[in-house]
C-alpha positions as CSV (number, residue, x, y, z in Angstrom):
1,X,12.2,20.0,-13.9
2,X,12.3,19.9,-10.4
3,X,9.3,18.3,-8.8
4,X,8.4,14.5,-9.5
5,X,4.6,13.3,-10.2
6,X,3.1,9.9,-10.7
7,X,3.6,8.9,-14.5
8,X,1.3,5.4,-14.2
9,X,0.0,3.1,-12.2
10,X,-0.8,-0.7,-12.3
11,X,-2.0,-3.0,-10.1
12,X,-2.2,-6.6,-9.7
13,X,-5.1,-9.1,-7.9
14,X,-5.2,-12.6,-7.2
15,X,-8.1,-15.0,-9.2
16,X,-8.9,-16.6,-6.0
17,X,-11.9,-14.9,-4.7
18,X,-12.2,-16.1,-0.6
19,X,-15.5,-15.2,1.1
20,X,-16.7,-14.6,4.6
21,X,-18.6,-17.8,4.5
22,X,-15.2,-20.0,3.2
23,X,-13.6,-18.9,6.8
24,X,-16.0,-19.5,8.8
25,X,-15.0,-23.2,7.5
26,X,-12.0,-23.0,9.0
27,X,-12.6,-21.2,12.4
28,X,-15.2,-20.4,14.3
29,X,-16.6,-17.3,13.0
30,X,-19.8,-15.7,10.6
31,X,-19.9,-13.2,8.0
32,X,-21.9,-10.9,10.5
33,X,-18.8,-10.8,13.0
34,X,-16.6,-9.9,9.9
35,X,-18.3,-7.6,8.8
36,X,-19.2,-5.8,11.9
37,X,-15.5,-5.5,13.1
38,X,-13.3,-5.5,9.8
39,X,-16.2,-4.2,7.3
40,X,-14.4,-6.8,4.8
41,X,-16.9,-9.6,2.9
42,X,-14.1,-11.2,0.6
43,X,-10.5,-11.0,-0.1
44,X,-8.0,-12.2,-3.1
45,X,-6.1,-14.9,-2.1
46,X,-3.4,-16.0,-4.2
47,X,-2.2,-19.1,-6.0
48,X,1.3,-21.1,-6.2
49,X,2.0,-19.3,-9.2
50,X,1.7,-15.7,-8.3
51,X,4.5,-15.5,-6.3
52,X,5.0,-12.1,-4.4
53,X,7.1,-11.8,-7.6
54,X,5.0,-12.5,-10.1
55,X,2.6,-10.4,-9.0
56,X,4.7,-7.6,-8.7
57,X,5.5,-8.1,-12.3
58,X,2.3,-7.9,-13.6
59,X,1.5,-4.3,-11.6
60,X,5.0,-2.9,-12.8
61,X,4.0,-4.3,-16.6
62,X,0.4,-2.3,-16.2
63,X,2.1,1.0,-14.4
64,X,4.9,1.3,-17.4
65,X,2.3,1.0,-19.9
66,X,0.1,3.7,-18.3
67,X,3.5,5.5,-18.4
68,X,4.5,5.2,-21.8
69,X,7.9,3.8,-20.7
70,X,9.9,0.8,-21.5
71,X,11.4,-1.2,-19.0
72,X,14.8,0.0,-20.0
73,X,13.9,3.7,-19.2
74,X,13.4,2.9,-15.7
75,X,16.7,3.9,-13.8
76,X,15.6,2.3,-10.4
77,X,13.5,0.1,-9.1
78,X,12.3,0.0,-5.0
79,X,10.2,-2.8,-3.8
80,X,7.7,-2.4,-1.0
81,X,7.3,-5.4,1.0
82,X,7.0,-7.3,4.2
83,X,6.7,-10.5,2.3
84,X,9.5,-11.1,-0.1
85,X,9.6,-14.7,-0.8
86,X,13.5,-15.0,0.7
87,X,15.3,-12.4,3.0
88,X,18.0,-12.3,0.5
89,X,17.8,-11.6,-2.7
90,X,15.1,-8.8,-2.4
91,X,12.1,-8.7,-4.7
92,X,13.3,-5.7,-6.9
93,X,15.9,-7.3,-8.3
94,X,13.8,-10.2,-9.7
95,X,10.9,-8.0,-10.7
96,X,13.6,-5.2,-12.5
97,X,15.2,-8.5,-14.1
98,X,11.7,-10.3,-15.5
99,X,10.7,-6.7,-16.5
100,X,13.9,-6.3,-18.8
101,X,14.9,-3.1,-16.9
102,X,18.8,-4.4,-17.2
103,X,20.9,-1.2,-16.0
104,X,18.0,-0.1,-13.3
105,X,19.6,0.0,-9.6
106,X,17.2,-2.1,-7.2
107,X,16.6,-2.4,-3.6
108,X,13.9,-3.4,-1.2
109,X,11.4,-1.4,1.7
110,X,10.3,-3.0,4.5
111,X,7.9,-0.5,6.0
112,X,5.2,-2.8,6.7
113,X,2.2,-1.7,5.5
114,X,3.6,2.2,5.4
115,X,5.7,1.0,3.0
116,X,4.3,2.3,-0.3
117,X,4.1,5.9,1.5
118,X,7.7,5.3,1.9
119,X,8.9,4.4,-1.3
120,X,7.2,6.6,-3.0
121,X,8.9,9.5,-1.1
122,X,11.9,7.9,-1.3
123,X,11.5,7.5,-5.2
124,X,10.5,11.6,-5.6
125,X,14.0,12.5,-3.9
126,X,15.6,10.4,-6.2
127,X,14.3,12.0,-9.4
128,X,14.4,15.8,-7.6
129,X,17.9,15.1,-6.6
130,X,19.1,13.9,-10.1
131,X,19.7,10.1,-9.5
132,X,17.4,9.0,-11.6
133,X,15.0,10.0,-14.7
134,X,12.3,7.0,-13.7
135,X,11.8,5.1,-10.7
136,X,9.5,2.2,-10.5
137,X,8.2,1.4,-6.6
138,X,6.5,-2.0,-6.4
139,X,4.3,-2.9,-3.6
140,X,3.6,-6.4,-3.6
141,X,2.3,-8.2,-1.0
142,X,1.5,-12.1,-0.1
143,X,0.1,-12.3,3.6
144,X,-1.5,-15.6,2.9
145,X,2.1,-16.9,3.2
146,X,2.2,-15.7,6.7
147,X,-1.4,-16.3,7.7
148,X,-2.4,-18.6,10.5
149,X,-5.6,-20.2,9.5
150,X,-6.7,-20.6,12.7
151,X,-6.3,-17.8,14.3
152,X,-9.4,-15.5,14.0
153,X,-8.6,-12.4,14.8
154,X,-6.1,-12.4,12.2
155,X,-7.1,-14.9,8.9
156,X,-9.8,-12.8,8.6
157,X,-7.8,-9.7,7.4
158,X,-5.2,-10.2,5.3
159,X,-5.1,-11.1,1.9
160,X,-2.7,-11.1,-1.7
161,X,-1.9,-8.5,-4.2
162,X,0.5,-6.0,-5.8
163,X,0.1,-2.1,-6.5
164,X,3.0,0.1,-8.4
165,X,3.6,3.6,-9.8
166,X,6.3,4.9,-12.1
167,X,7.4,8.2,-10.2
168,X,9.6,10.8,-12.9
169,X,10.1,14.4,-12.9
170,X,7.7,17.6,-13.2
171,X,7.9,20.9,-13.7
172,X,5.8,21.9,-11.0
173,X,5.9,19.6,-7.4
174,X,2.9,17.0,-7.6
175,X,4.3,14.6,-4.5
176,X,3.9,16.4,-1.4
177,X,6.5,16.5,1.7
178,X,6.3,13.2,3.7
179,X,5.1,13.4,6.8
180,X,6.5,10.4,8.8
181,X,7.4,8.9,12.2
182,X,7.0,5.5,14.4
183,X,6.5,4.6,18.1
184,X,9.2,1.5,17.8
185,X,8.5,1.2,21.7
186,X,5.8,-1.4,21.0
187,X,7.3,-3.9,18.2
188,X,5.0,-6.3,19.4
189,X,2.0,-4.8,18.2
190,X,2.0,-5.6,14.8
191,X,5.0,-8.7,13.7
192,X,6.1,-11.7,12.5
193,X,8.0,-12.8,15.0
194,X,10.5,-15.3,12.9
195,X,12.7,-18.0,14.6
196,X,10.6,-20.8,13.8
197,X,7.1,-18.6,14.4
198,X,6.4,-16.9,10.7
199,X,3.0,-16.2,11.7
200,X,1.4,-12.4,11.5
201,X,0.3,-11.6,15.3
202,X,-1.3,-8.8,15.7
203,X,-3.0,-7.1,18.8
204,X,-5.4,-5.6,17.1
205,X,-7.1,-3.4,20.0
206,X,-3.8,-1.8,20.5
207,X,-3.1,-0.9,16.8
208,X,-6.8,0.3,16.4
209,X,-5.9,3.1,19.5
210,X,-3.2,4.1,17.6
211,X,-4.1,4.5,14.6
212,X,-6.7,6.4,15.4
213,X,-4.9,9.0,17.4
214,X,-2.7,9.5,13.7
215,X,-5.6,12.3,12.9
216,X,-3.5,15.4,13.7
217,X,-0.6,13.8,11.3
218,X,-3.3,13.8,8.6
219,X,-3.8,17.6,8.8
220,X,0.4,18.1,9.4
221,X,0.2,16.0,5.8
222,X,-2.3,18.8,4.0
223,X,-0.3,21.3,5.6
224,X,3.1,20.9,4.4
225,X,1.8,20.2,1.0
226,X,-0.4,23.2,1.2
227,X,-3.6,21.4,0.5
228,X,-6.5,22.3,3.0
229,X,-8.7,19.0,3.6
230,X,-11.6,20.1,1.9
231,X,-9.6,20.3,-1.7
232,X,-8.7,16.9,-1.2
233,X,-10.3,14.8,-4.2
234,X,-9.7,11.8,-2.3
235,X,-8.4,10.1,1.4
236,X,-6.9,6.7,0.5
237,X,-5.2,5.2,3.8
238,X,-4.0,2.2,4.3
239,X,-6.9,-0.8,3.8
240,X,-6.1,-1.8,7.3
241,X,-10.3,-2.6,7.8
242,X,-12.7,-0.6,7.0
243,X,-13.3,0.8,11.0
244,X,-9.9,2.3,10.9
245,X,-10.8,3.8,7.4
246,X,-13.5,5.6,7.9
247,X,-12.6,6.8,11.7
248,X,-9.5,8.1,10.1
249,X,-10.6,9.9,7.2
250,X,-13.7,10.8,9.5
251,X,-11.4,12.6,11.6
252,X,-10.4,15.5,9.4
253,X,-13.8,16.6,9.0
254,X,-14.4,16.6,5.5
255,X,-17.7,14.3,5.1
256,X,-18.1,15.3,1.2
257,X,-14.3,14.2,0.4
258,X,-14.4,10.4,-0.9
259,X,-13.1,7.5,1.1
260,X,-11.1,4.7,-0.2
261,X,-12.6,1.8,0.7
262,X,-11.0,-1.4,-1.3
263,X,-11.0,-3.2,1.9
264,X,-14.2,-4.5,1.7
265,X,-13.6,-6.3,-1.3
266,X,-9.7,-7.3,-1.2
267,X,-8.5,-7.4,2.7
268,X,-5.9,-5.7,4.0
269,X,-3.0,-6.5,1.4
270,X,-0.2,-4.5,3.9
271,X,2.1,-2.0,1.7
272,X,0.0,-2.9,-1.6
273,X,-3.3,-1.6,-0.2
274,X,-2.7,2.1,-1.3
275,X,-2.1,1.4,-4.5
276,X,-4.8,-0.9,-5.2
277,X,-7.2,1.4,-3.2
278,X,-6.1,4.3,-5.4
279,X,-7.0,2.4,-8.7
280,X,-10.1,0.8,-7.9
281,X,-11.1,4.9,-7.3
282,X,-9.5,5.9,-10.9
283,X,-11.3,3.2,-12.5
284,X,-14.9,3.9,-10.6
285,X,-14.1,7.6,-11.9
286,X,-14.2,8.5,-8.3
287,X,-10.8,10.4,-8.9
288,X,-9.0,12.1,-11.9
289,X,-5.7,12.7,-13.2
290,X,-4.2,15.4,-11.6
291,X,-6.8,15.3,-8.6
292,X,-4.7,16.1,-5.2
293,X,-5.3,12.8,-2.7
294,X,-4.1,12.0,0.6
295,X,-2.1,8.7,0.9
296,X,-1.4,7.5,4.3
297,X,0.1,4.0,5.3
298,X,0.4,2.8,8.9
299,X,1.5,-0.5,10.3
300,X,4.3,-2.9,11.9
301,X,6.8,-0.9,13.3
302,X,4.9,1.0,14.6
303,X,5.8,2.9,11.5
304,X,3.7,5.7,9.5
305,X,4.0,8.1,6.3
306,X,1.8,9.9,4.4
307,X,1.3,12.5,1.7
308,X,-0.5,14.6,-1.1
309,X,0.2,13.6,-4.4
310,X,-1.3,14.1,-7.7
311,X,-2.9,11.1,-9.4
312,X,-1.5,9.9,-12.4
């Protein structure tokens, strides 16, 4: 053995359904303007019970099952998030503790909503280097937490959930190379800025400009894992709105490859947007086991990663 692949995936969505129409009760809006600039008509929005925790839980519970595994086969366990309910302790160790995975090493990723792309490659060099059999990455996310409500630009984005994929070894490679990088000169593009202010700011023009000139690193992503675009089953980036989304999978010029778009329905959920993207494709039948997709996450940071990977 000495690739890694995706053994299972699970995801997790908030009850709360939260329309267009329910913010425009709260600032001074319409579901046209949304829909025009975002592409996003509702979002999940959680409750006081599904703690970024909990939710993360509930994905992990779904991706070991897919799996096969039991908790105590799991050797480590990463957690993706910007939104852990306490600086310290971290979210993996509560999720690897509810889950029963008792002799699992845990530690957190805060790659903003690149985060999943991140822990994910960070999970594959664990298994290909021997560290670990199983490694659990949890993306869990609970932006409501940090949303100001009356702020337009931003309440209308972000939203609640939780995405996670058991990653263990193969005999032939099925995670691509990750391609990564960051332009940390502009911190205040995309942040929370803490100190009393825990509200997301964003300057949204900004991050639109720069996402969009990410295309080349899409291609450098198919090349290094020797994919050309057009073989690509899928393009899931990160459900940042639906503009960026389709500019930047319209930028590799491959009209016929499908396009995640899960931002419509769920908001932009930060590092558990890839996950949730990718399942809402497995479960339409859009994508396969074993189909070769693109996953790219971009974000706060400025921070990117991306990569080819086999689905589960």
């Amino acid at each position: 053995m000495t690739g890694a692949r995706l053994l299972g995936l699970g995801t997790y969505r908030p009850g709360r359904l939260v329309t267009n129409d329910e913010i425009t009760r709260q600032v001074d809006t319409s579901d046209l303007w949304i829909r025009t600039r975002t592409g996003i008509s509702t979002r999940r929005i959680a409750d006081d019970d599904e703690t970024t925790v909990a939710m993360g839980v509930s994905a992990a519970d779904k991706a070991l099952a897919a799996a096969g595994l039991a908790a105590r086969d799991v050797d480590a366990v990463i957690g993706a998030t910007c939104t852990a309910p306490s600086q310290i302790p971290g979210t993996a160790p509560q999720i690897a503790s509810r889950l029963g995975a008792s002799a699992a090493g845990t530690f957190d990723i805060n790659g903003g909503c690149a985060g999943f792309c991140y822990a994910v490659s960070t999970a594959a060099d664990m298994v290909r280097a021997g560290s670990a059999r199983h490694v659990l990455v949890v993306a869990t996310e609970r932006l409501s937490d940090y949303t100001d409500w009356s702020d337009r630009s931003t309440c209308i984005l972000l939203a609640d959930g939780a995405g996670a994929v058991v990653i263990g070894a193969a005999e032939t490679e099925q995670i691509g190379p990750a391609v990564w990088g960051h332009d940390g000169s502009r911190p205040e593009a995309i942040q929370v800025p803490g100190r009393g202010d825990n509200s997301f700011r964003m300057e949204g023009p900004a991050v639109f400009r720069w996402a969009i000139s990410l295309v080349p690193t899409l291609r450098t992503v198919c090349d290094r894992a020797g994919v050309a675009p057009e073989e690509l089953a899928a393009i899931v980036p990160h459900q940042a709105n639906l503009r960026i989304v389709e500019a930047l999978a319209g930028g590799l010029g491959v009209p016929d490859v499908p396009i995640a778009r899960d931002v419509v329905d769920s908001g932009n959920t930060s590092a558990a947007s890839i996950p949730l993207a990718l399942d809402r494709m497995m479960e339409a039948g859009e994508v396969v086991s074993g189909d070769p997709v693109l996953l790219f996450g971009f974000g706060a940071g400025l921070t990117y990663c991306g990569q080819v990977v086999r689905c589960p």
